[in-house]
C-alpha positions in Angstrom: 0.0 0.0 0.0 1.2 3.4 -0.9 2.2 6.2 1.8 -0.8 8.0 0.9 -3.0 5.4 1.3 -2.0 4.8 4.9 -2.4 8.1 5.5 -6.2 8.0 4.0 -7.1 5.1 6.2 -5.7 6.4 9.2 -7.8 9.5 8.6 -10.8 7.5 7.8 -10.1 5.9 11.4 -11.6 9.9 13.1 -15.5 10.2 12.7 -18.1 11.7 14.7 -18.4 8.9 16.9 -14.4 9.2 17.5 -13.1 12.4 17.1 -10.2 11.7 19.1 -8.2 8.2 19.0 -4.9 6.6 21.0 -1.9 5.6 19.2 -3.0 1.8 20.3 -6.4 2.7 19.0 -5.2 3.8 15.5 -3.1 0.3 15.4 -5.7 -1.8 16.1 -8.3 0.2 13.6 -5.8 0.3 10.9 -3.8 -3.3 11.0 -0.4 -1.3 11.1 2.5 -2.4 12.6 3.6 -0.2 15.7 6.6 1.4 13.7 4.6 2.1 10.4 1.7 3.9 13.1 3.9 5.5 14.4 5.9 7.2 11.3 2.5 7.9 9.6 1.0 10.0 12.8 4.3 11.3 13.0 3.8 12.6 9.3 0.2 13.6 9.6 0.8 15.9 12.7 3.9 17.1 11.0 1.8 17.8 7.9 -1.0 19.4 10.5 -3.9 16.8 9.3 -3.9 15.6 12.9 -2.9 16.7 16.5 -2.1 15.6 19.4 -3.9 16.7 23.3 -0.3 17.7 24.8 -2.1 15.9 28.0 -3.9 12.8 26.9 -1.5 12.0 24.0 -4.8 11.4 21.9 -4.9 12.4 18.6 -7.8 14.2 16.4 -7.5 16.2 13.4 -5.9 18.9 12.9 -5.9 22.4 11.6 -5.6 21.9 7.7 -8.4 19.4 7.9 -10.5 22.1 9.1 -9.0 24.8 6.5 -9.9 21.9 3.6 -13.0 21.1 5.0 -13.9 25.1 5.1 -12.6 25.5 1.3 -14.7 22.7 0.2 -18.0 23.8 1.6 -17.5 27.1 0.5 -16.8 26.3 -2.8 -19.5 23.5 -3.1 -21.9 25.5 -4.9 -24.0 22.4 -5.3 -24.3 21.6 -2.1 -25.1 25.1 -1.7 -27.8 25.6 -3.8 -29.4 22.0 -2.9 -29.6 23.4 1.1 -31.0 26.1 0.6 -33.8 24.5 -0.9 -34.1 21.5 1.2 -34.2 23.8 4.1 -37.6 25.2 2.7 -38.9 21.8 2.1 -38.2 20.8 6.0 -39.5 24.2 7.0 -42.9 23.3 5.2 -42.6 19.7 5.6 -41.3 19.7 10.0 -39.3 16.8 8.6 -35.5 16.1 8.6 -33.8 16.4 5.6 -30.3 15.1 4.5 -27.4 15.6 1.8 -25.1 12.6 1.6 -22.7 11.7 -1.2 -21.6 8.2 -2.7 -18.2 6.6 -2.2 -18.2 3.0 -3.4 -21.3 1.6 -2.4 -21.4 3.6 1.1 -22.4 7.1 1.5 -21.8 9.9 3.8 -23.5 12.6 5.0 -22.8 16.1 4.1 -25.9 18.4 5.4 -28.5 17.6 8.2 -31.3 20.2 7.7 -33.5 19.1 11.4 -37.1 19.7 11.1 -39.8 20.4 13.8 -41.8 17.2 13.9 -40.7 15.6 17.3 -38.9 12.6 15.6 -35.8 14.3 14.7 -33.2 11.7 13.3 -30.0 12.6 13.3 -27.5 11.7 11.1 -24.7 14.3 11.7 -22.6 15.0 8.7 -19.4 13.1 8.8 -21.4 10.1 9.3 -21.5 6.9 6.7 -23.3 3.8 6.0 -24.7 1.7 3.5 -25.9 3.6 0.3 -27.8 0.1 -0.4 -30.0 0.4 2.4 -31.0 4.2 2.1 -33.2 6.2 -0.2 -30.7 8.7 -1.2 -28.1 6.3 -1.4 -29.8 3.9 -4.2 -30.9 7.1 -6.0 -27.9 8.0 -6.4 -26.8 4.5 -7.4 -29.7 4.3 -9.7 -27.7 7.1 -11.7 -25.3 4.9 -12.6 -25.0 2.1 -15.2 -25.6 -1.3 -13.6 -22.1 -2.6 -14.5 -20.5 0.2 -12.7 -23.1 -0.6 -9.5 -21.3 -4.3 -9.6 -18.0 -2.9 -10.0 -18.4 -0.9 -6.8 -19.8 -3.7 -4.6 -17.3 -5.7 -2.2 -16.7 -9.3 -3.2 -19.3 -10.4 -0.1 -22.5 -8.5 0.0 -23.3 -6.6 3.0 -25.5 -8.0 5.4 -28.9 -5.0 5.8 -31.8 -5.1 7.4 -34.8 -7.3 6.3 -35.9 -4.8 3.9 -33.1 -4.1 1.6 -31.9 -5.8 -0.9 -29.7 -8.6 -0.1 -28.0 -9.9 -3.2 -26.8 -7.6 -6.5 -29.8 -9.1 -8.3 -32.3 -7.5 -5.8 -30.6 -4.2 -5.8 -30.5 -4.1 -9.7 -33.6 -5.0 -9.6 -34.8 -2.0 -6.8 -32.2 0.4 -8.6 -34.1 -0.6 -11.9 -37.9 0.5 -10.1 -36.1 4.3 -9.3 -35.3 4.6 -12.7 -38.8 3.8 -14.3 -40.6 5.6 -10.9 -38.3 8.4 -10.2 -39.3 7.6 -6.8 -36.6 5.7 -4.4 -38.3 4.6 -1.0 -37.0 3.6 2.5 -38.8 1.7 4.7 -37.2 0.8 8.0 -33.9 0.1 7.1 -31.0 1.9 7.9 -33.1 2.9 11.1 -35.9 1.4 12.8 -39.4 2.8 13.0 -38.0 5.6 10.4 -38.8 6.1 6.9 -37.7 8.3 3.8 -37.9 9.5 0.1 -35.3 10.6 -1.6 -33.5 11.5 -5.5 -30.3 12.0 -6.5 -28.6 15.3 -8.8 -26.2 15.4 -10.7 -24.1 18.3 -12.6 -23.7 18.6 -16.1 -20.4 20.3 -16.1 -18.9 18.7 -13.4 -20.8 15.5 -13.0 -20.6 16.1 -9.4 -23.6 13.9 -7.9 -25.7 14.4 -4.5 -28.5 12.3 -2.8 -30.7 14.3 -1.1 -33.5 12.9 1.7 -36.3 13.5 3.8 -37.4 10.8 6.8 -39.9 11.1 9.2 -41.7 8.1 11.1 -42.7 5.0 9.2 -45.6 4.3 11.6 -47.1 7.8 12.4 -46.7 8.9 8.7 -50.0 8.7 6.6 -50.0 8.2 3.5 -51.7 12.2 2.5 -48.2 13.2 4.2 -45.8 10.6 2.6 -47.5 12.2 -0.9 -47.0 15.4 0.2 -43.5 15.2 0.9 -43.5 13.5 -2.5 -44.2 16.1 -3.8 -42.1 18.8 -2.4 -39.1 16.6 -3.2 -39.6 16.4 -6.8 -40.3 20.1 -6.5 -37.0 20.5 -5.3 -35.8 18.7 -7.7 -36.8 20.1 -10.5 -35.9 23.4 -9.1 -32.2 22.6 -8.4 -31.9 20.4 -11.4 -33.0 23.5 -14.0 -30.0 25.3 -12.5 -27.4 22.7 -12.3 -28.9 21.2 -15.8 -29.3 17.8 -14.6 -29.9 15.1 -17.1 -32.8 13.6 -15.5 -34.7 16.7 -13.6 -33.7 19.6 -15.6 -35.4 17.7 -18.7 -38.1 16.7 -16.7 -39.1 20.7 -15.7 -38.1 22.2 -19.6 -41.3 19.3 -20.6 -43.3 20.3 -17.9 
């Protein structure tokens, strides 16, 4: 493995659950020998992408993560525009909305717009899971071509809940639904009792792509609300696609 990619999977080792880590805990995350751990977080702290508590010893990261982090948002004008909206949507809707993005066949989550409804699930930003068992996530999976889909699954399929797909042939075959539909549905699976809809963007000039998501309770949602929020989504999405000139929602709104 190159140096950089130690250094990536050492980084991947922080989240929100564990913003701060021990050199022992970094070893046994990452599989590294103790000399290799310790030249690498040597590096990293050197490099200022992690720090060390002058007391504890612990590590977290450091200041240039931040200042990347910063530049990223800031630049993200897709992201951007997709917040502002979704933060309407929540606002009418008293849901909780999400932005996530897809890397591999996981996805993380970039913006949590909270809403006002008293379930409030939160899925800070930082956070990642299985793109396979969310509504965002297989939209934006449904966006690609089914041979890259394969190409990003591990050689042993994840174990999900009971009501995602369990084998490539079922989530081809759900990914396959969103595409005729333009609907992708979540029905308690990456969390219990919780429900979402969700659709992916993409930018023509870039080809950046987001996932964006509203849940709210899968047991005290009717269905007049669950079409409502329909609704509102594919508002949103036409509305963001137009500017970004997404393929799929942009059309959609110049035929409309």
């Amino acid at each position: 493995m190159s140096a950089l990619g130690t250094a990536v999977d050492v980084l991947r080792c922080f989240s929100e659950a564990r913003p701060e880590l021990s050199f022992a805990e970094v070893m046994a995350a990452t599989g590294l020998p103790k000399s290799s751990t310790s030249r690498m977080l040597r590096a990293l702290k050197e490099a200022q992408l992690l720090e060390q508590d002058e007391v504890t010893r612990r590590y977290r990261p450091g200041l240039l993560t931040f200042e990347l982090g910063r530049l990223y948002r800031a630049h993200d004008d897709l992201i951007g525009r997709a917040e502002k909206e979704l933060k309407e949507v929540c606002a009418r809707t008293g849901h909780t909305g999400y932005i996530a993005m897809l890397d591999g066949c996981d996805q993380m989550v970039l913006r949590m717009v909270p809403g006002s409804n008293p379930l409030r699930v939160m899925s800070p930003p930082g956070q990642r899971g299985s793109a396979i068992a969310t509504s965002n996530g297989r939209a934006m999976l449904a966006r690609l071509s089914d041979a890259e889909i394969l190409s990003r699954l591990p050689d042993t399929f994840p174990t999900l809940p009971p009501n995602s797909p369990h084998s490539p042939t079922e989530l081809l075959a759900r990914v396959g639904e969103i595409r005729r539909s333009g609907q992708s549905l979540s029905e308690n699976e990456s969390i219990d009792g919780v429900a979402s809809q969700g659709f992916a963007l993409c930018a023509r000039e870039t080809g950046e792509m987001i996932g964006v998501a509203v849940s709210y309770s899968s047991q005290a949602t009717a269905q007049e609300e669950r079409d409502h929020v329909a609704r509102e989504l594919e508002a949103m999405a036409r509305t963001v696609g137009r500017m970004i000139g997404d393929a799929v929602w942009g059309r959609a709104l110049e035929v409309a």
